[in-house]
Backbone atoms as SQL, in Angstrom:
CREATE TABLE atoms (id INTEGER PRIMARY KEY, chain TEXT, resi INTEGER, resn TEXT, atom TEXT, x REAL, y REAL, z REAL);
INSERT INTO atoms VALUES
  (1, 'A', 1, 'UNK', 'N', 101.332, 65.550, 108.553),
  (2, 'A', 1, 'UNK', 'CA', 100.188, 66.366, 108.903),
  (3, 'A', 1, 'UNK', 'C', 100.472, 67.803, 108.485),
  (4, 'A', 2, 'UNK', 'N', 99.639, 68.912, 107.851),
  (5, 'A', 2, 'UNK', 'CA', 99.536, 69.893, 107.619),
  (6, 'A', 2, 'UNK', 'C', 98.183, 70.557, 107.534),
  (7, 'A', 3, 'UNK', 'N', 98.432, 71.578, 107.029),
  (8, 'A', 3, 'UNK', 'CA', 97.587, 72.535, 107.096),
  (9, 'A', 3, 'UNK', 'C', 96.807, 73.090, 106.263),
  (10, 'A', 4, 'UNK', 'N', 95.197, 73.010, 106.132),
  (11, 'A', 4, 'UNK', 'CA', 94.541, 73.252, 104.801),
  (12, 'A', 4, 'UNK', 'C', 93.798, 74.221, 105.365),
  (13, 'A', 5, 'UNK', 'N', 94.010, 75.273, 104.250),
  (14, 'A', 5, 'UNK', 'CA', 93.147, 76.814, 104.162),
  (15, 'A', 5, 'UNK', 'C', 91.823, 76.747, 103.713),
  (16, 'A', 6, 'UNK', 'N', 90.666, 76.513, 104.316),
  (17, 'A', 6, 'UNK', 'CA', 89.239, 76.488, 103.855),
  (18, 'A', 6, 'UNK', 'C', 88.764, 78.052, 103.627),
  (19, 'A', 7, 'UNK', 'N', 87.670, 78.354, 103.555),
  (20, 'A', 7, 'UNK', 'CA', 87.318, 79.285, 103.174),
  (21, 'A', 7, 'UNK', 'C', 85.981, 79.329, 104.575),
  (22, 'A', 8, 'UNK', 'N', 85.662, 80.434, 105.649),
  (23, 'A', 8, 'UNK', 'CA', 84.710, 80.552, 106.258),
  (24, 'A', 8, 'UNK', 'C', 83.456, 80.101, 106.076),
  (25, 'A', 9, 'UNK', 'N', 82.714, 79.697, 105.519),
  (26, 'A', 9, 'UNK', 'CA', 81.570, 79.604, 105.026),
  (27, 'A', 9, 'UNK', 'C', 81.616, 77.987, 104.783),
  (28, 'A', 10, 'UNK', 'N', 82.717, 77.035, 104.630),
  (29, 'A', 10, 'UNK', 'CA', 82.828, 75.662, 104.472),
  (30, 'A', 10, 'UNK', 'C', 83.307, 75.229, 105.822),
  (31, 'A', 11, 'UNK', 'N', 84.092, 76.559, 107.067),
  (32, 'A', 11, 'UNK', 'CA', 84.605, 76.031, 108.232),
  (33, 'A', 11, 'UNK', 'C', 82.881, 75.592, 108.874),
  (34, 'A', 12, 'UNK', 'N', 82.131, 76.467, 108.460),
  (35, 'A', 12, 'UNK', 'CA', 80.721, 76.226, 109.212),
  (36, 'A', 12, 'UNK', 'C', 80.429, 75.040, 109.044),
  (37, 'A', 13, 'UNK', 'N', 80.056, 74.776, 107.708),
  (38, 'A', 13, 'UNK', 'CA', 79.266, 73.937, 107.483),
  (39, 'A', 13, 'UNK', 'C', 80.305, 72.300, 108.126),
  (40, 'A', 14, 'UNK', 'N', 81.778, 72.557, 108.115),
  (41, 'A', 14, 'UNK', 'CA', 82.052, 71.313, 108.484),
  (42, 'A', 14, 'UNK', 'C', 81.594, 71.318, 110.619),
  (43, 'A', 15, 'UNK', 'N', 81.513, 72.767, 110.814),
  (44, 'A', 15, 'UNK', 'CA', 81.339, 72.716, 112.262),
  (45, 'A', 15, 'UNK', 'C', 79.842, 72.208, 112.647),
  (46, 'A', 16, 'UNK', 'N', 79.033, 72.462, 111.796),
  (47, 'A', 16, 'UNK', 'CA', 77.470, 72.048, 112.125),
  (48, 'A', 16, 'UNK', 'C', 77.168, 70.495, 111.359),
  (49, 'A', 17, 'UNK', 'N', 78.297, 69.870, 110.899),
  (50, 'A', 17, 'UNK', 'CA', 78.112, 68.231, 110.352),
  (51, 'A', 17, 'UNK', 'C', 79.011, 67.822, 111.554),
  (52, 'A', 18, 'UNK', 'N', 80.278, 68.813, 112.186),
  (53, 'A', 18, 'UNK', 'CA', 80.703, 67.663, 113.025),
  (54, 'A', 18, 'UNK', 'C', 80.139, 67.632, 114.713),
  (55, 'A', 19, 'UNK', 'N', 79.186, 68.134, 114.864),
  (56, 'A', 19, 'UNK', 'CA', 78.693, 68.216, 115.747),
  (57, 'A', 19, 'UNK', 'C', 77.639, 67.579, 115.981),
  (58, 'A', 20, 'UNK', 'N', 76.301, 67.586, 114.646),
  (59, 'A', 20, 'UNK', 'CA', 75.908, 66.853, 114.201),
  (60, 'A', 20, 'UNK', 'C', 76.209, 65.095, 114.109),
  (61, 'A', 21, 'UNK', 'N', 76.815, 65.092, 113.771),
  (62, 'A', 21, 'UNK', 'CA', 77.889, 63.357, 113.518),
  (63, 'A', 21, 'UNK', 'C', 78.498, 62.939, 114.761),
  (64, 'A', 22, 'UNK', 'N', 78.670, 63.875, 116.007),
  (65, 'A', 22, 'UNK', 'CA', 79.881, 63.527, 117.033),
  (66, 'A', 22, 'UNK', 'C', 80.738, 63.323, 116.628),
  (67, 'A', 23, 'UNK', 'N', 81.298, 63.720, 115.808),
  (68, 'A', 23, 'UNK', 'CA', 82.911, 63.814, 114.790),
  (69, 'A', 23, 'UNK', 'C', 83.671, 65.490, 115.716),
  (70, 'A', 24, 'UNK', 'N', 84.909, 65.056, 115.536),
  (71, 'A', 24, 'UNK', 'CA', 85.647, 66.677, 115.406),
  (72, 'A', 24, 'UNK', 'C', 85.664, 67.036, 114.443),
  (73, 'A', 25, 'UNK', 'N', 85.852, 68.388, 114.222),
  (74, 'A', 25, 'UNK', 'CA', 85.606, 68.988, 112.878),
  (75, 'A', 25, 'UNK', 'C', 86.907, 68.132, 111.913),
  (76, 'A', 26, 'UNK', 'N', 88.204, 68.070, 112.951),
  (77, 'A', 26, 'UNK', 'CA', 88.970, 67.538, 111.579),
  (78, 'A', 26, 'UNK', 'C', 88.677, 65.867, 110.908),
  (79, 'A', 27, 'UNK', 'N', 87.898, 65.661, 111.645),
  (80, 'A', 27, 'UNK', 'CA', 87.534, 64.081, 111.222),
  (81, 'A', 27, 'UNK', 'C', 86.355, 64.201, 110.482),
  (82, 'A', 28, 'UNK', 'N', 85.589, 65.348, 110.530),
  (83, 'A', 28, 'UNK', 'CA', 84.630, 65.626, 109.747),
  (84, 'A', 28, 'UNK', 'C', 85.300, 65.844, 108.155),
  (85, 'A', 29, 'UNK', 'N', 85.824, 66.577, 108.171),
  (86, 'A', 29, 'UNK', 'CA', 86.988, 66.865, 107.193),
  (87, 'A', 29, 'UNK', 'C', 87.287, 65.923, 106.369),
  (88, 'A', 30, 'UNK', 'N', 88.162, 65.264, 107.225),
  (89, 'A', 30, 'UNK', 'CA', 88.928, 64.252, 106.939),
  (90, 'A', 30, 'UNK', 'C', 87.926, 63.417, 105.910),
  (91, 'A', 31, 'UNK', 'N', 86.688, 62.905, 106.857),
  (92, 'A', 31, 'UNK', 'CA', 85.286, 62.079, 106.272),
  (93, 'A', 31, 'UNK', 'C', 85.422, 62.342, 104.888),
  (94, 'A', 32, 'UNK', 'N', 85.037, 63.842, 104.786),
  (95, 'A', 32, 'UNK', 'CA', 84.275, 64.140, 104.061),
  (96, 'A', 32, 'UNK', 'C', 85.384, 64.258, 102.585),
  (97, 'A', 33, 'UNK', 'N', 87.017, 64.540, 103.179),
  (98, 'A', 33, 'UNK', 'CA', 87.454, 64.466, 101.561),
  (99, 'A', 33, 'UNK', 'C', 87.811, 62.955, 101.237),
  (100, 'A', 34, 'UNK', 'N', 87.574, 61.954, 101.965),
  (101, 'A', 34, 'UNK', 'CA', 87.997, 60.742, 101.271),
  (102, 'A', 34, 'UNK', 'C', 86.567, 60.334, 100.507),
  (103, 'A', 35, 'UNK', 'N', 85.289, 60.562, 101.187),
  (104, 'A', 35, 'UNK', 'CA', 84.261, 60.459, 100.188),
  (105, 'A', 35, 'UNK', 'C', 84.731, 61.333, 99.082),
  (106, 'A', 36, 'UNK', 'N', 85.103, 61.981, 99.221),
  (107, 'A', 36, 'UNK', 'CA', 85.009, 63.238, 97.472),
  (108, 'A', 36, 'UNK', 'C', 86.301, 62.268, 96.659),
  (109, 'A', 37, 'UNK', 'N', 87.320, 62.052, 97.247),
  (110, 'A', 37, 'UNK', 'CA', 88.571, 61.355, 96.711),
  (111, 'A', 37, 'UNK', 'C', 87.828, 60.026, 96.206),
  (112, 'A', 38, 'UNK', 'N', 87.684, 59.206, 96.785),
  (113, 'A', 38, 'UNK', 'CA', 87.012, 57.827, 96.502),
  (114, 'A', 38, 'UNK', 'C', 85.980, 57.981, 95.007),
  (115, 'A', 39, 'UNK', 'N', 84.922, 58.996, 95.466),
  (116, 'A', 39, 'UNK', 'CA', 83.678, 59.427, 93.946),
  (117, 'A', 39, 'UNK', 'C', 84.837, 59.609, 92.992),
  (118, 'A', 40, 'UNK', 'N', 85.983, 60.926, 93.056),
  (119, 'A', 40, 'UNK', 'CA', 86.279, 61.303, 91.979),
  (120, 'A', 40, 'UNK', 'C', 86.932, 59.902, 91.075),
  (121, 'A', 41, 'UNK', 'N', 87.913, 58.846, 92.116),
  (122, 'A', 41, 'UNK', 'CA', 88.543, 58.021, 91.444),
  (123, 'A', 41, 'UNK', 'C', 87.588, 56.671, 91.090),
  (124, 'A', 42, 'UNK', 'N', 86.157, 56.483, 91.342),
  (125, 'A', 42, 'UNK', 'CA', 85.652, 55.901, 90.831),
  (126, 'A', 42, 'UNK', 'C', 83.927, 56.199, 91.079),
  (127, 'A', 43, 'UNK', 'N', 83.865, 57.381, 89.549),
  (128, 'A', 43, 'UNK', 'CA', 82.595, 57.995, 89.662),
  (129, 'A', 43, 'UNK', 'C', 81.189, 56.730, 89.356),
  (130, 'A', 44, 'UNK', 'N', 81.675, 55.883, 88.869),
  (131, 'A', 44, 'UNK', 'CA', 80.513, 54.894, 88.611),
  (132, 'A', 44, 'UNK', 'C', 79.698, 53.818, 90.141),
  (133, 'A', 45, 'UNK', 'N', 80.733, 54.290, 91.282),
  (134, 'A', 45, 'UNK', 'CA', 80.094, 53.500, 92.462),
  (135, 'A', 45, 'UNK', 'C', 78.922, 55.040, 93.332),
  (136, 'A', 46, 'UNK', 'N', 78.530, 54.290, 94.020),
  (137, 'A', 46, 'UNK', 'CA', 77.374, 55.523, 94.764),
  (138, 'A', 46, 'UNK', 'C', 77.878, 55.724, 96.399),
  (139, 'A', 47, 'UNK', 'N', 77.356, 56.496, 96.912),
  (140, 'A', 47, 'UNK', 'CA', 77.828, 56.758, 97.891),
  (141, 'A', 47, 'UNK', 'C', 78.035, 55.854, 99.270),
  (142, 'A', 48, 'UNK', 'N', 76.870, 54.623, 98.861),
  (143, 'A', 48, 'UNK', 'CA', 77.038, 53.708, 99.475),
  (144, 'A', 48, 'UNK', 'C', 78.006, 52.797, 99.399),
  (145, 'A', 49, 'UNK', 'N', 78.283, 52.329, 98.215),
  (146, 'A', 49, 'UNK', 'CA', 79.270, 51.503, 98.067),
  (147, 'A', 49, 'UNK', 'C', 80.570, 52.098, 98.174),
  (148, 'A', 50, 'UNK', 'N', 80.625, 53.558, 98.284),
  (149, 'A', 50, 'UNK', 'CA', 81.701, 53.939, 98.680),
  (150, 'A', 50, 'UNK', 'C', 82.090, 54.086, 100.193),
  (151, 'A', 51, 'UNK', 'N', 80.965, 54.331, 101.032),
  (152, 'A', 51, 'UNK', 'CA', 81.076, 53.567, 102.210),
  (153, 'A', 51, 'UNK', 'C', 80.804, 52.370, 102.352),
  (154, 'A', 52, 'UNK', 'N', 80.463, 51.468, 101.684),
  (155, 'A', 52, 'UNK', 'CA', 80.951, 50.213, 102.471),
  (156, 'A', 52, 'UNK', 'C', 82.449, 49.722, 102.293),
  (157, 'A', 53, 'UNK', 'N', 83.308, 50.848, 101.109),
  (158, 'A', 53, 'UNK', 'CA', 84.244, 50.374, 100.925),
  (159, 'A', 53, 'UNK', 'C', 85.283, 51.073, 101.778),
  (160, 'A', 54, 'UNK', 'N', 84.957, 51.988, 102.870),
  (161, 'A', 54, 'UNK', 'CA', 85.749, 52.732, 103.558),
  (162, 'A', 54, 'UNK', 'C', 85.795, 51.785, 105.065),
  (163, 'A', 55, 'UNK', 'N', 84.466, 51.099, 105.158),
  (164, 'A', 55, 'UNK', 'CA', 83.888, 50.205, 106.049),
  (165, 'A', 55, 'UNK', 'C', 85.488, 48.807, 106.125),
  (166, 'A', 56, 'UNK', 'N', 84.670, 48.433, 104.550),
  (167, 'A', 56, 'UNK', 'CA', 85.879, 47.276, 104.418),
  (168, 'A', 56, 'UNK', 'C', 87.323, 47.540, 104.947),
  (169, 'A', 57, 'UNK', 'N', 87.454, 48.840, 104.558),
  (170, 'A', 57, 'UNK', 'CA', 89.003, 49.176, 104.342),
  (171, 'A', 57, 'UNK', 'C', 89.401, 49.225, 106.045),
  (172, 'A', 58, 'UNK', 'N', 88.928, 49.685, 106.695),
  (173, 'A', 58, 'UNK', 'CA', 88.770, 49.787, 107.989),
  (174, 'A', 58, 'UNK', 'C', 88.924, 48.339, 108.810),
  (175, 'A', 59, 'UNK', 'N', 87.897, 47.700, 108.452),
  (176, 'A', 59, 'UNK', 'CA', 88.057, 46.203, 108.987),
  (177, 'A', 59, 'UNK', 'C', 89.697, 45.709, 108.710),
  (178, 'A', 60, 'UNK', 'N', 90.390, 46.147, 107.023),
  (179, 'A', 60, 'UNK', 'CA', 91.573, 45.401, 107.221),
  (180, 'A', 60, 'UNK', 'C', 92.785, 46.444, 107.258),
  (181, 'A', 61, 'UNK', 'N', 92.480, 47.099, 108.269),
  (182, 'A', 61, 'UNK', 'CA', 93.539, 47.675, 108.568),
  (183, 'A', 61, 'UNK', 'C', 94.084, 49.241, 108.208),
  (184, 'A', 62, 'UNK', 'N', 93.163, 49.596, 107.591),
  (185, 'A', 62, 'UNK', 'CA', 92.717, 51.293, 107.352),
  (186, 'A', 62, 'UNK', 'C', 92.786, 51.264, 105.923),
  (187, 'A', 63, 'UNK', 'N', 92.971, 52.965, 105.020),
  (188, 'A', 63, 'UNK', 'CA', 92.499, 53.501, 103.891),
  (189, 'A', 63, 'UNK', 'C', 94.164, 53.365, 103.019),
  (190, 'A', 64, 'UNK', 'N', 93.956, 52.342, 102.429),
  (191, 'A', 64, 'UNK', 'CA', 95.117, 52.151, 101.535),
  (192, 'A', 64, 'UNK', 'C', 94.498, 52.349, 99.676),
  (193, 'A', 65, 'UNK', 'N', 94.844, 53.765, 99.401),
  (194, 'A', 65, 'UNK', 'CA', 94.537, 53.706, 98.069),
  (195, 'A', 65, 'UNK', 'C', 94.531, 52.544, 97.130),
  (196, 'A', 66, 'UNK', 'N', 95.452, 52.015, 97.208),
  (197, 'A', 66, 'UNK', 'CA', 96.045, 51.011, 96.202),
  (198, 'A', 66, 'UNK', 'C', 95.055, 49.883, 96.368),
  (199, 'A', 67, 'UNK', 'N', 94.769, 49.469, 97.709),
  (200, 'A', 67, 'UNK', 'CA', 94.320, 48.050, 97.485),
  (201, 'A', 67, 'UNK', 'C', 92.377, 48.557, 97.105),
  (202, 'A', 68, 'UNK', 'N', 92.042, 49.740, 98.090),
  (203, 'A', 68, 'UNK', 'CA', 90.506, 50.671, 97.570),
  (204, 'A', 68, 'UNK', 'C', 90.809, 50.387, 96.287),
  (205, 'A', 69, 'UNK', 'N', 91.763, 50.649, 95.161),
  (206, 'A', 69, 'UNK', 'CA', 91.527, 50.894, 93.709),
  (207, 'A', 69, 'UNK', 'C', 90.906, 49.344, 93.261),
  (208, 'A', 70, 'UNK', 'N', 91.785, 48.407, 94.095),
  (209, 'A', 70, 'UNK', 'CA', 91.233, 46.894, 92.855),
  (210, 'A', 70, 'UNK', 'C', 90.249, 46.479, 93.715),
  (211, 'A', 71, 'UNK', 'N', 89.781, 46.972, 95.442),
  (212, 'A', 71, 'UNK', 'CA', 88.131, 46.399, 95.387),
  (213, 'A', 71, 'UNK', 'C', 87.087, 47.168, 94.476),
  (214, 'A', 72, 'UNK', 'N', 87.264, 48.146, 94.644),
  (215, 'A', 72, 'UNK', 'CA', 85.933, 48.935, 93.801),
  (216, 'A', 72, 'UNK', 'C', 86.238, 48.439, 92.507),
  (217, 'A', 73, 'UNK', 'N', 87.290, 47.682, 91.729),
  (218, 'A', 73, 'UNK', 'CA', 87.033, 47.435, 90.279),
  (219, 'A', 73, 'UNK', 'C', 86.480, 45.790, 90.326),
  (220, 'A', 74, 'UNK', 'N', 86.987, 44.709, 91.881),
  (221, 'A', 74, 'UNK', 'CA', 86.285, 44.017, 91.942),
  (222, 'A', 74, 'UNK', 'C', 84.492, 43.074, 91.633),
  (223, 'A', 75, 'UNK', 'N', 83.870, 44.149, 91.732),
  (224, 'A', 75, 'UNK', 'CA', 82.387, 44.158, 91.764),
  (225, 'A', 75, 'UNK', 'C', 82.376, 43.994, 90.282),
  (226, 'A', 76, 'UNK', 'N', 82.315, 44.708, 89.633),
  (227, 'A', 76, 'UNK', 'CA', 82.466, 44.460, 87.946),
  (228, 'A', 76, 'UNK', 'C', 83.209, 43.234, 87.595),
  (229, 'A', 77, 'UNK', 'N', 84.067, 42.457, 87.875),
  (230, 'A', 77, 'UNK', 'CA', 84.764, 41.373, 87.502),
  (231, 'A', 77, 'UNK', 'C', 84.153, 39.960, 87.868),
  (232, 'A', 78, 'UNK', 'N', 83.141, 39.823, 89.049),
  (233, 'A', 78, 'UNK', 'CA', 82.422, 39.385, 89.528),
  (234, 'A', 78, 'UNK', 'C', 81.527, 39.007, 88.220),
  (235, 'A', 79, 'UNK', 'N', 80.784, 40.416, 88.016),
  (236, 'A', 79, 'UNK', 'CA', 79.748, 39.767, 87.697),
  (237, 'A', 79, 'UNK', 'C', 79.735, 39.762, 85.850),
  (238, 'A', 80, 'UNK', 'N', 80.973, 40.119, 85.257),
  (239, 'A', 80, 'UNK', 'CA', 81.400, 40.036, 83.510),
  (240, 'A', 80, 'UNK', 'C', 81.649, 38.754, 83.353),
  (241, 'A', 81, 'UNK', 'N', 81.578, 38.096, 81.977),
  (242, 'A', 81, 'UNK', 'CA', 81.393, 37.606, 81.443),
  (243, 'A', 81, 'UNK', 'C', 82.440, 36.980, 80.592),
  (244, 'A', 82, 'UNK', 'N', 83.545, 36.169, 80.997),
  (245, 'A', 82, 'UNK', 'CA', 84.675, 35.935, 80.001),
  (246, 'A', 82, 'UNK', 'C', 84.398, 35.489, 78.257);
């Protein structure tokens, strides 16, 4: 655990989403950079499927990059064409 330097103007906005949400601000946080982490490492899913894949991840046992990387490439393998 450590310590991240935001800038005033982003402490707000996470204070009026986590209040909003019934989140604490650091879980607001938290939320909000694994959505940004998740888009950046796979910009072709939408925000939904990136929560349902935080959903999934949750059901088995929390946010493990590694195994997130081969469901989100899952969906495509599904439905290609050998």
């Amino acid at each position: 655990m450590g310590i991240v330097k935001i800038s005033d103007p982003m402490h707000e906005s996470l204070r009026v989403a986590s209040q909003a949400l019934s989140r604490s601000i650091n879980a607001q946080a938290e939320h909000w950079m694994r959505i940004g982490m998740l888009a950046e490492l796979h910009p072709q899913l939408s925000h939904s499927e990136i929560c349902q894949l935080l959903i999934r991840a949750e059901h088995e046992g929390g946010l493990d990059l590694a195994r997130l990387a081969g469901w989100a490439q899952a969906p495509k393998a599904k439905g290609a064409r050998a």
